[in-house]
C-alpha positions as CSV (number, residue, x, y, z in Angstrom):
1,X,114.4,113.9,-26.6
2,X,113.1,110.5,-26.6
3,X,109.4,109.6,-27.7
4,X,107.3,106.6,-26.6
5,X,105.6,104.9,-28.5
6,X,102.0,104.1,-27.7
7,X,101.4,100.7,-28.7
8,X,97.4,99.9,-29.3
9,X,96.4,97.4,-27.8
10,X,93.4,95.0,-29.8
11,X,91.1,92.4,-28.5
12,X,91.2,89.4,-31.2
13,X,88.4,89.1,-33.3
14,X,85.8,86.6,-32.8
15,X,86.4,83.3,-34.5
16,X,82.4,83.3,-35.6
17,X,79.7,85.3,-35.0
18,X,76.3,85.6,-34.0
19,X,74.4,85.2,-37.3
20,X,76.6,81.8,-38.4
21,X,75.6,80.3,-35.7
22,X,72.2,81.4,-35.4
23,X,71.5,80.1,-39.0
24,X,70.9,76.3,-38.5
25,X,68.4,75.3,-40.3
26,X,68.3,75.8,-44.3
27,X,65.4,76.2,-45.8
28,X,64.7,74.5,-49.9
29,X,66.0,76.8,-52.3
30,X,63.5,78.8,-54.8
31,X,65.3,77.9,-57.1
32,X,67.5,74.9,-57.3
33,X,70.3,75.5,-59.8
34,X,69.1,78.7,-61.0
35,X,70.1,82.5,-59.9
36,X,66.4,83.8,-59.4
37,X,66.6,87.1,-60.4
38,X,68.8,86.2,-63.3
39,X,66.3,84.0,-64.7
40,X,63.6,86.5,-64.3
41,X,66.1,89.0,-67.0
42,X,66.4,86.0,-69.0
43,X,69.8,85.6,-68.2
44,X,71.8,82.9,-67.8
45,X,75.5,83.7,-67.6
46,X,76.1,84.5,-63.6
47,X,79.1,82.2,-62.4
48,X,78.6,80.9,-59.1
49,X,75.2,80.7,-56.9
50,X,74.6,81.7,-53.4
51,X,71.6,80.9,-51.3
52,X,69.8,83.0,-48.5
53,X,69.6,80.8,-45.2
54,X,66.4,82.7,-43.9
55,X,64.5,82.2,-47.4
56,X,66.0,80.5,-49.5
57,X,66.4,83.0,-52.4
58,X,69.3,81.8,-55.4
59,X,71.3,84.5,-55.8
60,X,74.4,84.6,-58.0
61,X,77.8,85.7,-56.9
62,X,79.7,88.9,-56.7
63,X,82.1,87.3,-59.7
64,X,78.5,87.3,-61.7
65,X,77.5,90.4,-63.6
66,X,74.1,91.5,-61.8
67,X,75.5,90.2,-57.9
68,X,72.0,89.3,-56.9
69,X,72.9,87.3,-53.9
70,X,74.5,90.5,-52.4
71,X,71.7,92.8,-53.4
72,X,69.5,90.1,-51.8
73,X,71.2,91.1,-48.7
74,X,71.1,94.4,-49.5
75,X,67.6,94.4,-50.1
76,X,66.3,91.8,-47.3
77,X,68.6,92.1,-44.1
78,X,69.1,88.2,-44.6
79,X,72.6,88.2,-42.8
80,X,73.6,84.3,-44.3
81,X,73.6,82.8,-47.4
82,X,75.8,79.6,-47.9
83,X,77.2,78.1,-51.3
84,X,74.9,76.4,-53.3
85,X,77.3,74.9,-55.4
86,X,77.7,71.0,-55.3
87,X,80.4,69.8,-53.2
88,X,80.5,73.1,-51.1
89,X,78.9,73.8,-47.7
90,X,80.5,77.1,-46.7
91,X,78.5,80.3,-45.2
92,X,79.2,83.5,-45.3
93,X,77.7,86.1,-43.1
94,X,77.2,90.2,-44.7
95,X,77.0,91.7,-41.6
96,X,80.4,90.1,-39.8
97,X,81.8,89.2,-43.1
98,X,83.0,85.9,-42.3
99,X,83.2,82.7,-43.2
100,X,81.3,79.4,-41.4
């Protein structure tokens, strides 16, 4: 007896979404050069830093020890945060998780 196979069928996923292109304008970071929440431990050892696009909150990356920029997020709702290291303009979106 023969079987068919059922072959599902996906729509692509979008290239972008919503929230990228929603965030336009950046606001000044808190803290230029410093993970915020980080310097309020007394820390200084996070390795990369992240900023929020709807407040600017520093926040340092998910490679750092206390992953504030995520727990911003987590905290906040603020869907985008971009690099806020020099030379690097990408964005990255929680909610979609993609890249702008």
């Amino acid at each position: 007896m023969l079987r068919r196979s059922r072959r599902r069928e996906h729509s692509p996923a979008p290239r972008t979404c919503e929230h990228l292109d929603a965030a336009v304008d950046e606001p000044q970071p808190l803290t230029p050069g410093e993970c915020q929440d980080c310097e309020e431990l007394g820390e200084h050892n996070w390795a990369h830093l992240r900023m929020c696009l709807t407040c600017g909150h520093v926040g340092c990356c998910d490679s750092s020890p206390h992953q504030h920029a995520t727990k911003h997020f987590q905290q906040s709702g603020h869907p985008v945060m971009r690099s806020a290291e020099p030379g690097e303009s990408w964005r990255w979106c929680y909610i979609d998780h993609r890249v702008g």
